[in-house]
C-alpha positions as CSV (number, residue, x, y, z in Angstrom):
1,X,94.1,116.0,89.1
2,X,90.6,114.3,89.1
3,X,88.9,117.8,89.4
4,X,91.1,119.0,86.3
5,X,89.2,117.1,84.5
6,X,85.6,116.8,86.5
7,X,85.6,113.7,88.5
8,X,84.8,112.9,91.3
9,X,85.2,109.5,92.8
10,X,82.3,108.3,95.3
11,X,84.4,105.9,97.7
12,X,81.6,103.4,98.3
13,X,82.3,102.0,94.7
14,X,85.6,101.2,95.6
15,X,87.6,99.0,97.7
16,X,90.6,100.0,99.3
17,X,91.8,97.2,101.1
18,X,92.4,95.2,98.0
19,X,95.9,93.8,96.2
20,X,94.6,95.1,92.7
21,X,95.3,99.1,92.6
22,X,93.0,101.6,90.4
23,X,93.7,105.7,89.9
24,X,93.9,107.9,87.5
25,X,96.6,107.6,84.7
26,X,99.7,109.9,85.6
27,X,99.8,111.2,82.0
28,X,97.1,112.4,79.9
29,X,96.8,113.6,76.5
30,X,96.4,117.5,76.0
31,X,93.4,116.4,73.7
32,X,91.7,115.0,76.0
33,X,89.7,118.0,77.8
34,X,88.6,119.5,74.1
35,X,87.8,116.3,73.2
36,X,85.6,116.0,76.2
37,X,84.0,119.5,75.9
38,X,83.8,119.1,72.3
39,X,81.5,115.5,73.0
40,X,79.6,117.8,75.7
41,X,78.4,120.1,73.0
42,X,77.1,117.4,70.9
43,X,74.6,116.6,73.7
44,X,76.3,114.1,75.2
45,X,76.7,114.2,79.0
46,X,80.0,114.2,81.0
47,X,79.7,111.2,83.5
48,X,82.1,112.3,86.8
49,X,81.8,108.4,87.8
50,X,81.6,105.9,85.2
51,X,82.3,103.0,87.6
52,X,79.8,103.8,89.9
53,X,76.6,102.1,88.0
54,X,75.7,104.8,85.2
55,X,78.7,104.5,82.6
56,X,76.5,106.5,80.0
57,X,78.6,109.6,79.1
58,X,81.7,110.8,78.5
59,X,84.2,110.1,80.9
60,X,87.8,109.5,81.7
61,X,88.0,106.3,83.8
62,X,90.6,105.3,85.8
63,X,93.3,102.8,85.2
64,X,94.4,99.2,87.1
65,X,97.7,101.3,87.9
66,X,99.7,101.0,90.9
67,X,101.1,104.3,92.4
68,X,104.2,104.4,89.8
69,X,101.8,103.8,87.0
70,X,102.6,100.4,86.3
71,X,99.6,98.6,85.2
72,X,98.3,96.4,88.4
73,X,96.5,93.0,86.5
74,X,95.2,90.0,88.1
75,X,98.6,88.2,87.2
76,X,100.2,90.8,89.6
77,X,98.1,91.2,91.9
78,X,96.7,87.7,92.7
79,X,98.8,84.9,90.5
80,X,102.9,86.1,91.5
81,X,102.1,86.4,95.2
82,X,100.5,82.4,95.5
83,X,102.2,81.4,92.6
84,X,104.3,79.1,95.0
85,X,101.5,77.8,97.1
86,X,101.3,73.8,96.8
87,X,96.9,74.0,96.6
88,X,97.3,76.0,93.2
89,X,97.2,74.6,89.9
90,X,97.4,76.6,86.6
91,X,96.3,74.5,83.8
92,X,96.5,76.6,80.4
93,X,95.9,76.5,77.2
94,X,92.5,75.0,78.8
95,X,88.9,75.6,78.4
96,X,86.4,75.0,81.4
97,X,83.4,73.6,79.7
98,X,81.2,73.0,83.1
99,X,81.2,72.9,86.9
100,X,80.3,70.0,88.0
101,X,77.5,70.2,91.0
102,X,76.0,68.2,93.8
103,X,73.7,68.6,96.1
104,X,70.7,70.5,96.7
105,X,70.8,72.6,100.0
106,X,73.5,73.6,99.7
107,X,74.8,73.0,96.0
108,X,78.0,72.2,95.7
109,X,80.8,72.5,93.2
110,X,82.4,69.2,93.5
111,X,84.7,69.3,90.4
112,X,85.0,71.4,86.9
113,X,85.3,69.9,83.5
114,X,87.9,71.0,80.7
115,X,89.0,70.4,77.2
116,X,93.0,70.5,76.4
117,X,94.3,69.4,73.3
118,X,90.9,68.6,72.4
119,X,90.6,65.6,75.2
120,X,88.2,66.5,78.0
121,X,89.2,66.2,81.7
122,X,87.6,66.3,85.1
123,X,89.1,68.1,87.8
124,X,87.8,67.0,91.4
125,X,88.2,70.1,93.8
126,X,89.0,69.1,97.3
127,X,87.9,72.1,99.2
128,X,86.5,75.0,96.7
129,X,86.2,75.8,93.3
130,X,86.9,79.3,91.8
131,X,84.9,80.4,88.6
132,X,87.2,83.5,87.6
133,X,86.2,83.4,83.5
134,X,85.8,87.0,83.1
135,X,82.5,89.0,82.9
136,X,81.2,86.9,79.5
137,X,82.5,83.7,80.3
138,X,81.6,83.1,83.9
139,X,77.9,83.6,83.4
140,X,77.7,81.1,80.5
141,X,80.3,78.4,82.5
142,X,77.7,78.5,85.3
143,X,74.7,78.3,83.1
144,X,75.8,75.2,81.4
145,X,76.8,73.2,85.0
């Protein structure tokens, strides 16, 4: 199917040993190859691997989709399977407002500060702390700890 529609996957961009699955959807449009042609002839390039560090071009990109074409999220593939482990806490309708650090060789993330209900809070983490805000929010939680 991937050659159908001129991709080609290079394997060192991708894990394989993972929980969170990624393919190519099982269905796709009948548009979809004019569509692509038709953006070729406007000058723009067809990009065989978006994911692999050049995303300018047309492409179709694969999908978080396990092999039944359900989608495969983080809920599913991280949350449900520890969702019963006593050393995980899901606080939501929370925003992380800084990581609090100590330490200078080696820093250390000894706790992480929220706001709920417009109240802040301080967490103390007793072993690690995991920043997993997404590509925009991460950076900017880490810049202001």
């Amino acid at each position: 199917e991937a050659a159908k529609y001129g991709l080609v996957f290079d394997e060192k961009y991708y894990g394989s040993s993972g929980p969170l699955q990624r393919r190519i959807p099982s269905y796709i449009e009948e548009v979809v190859l004019p569509w692509i042609e038709t953006v070729k002839s406007l000058g723009v390039k067809a990009n065989p691997d978006p994911n692999s560090g050049d995303n300018i071009g047309v492409a179709i990109t694969t999908g978080t989709l396990d092999a039944r074409s359900v989608r495969s999220s983080a809920a599913s593939a991280y949350y449900e399977p520890n969702q019963g482990r006593p050393n995980l806490t899901i606080i939501s309708g929370a925003e992380a407002t800084r990581v609090i650090l100590s330490g200078s060789n080696p820093v250390v993330a000894t706790s992480v500060e929220y706001f709920q209900n417009g109240v802040l809070h301080t967490v103390q983490a007793t072993k690690e702390v995991i920043v997993s805000a997404g590509s925009y929010k991460t950076p900017q939680l880490l810049e202001l700890s």
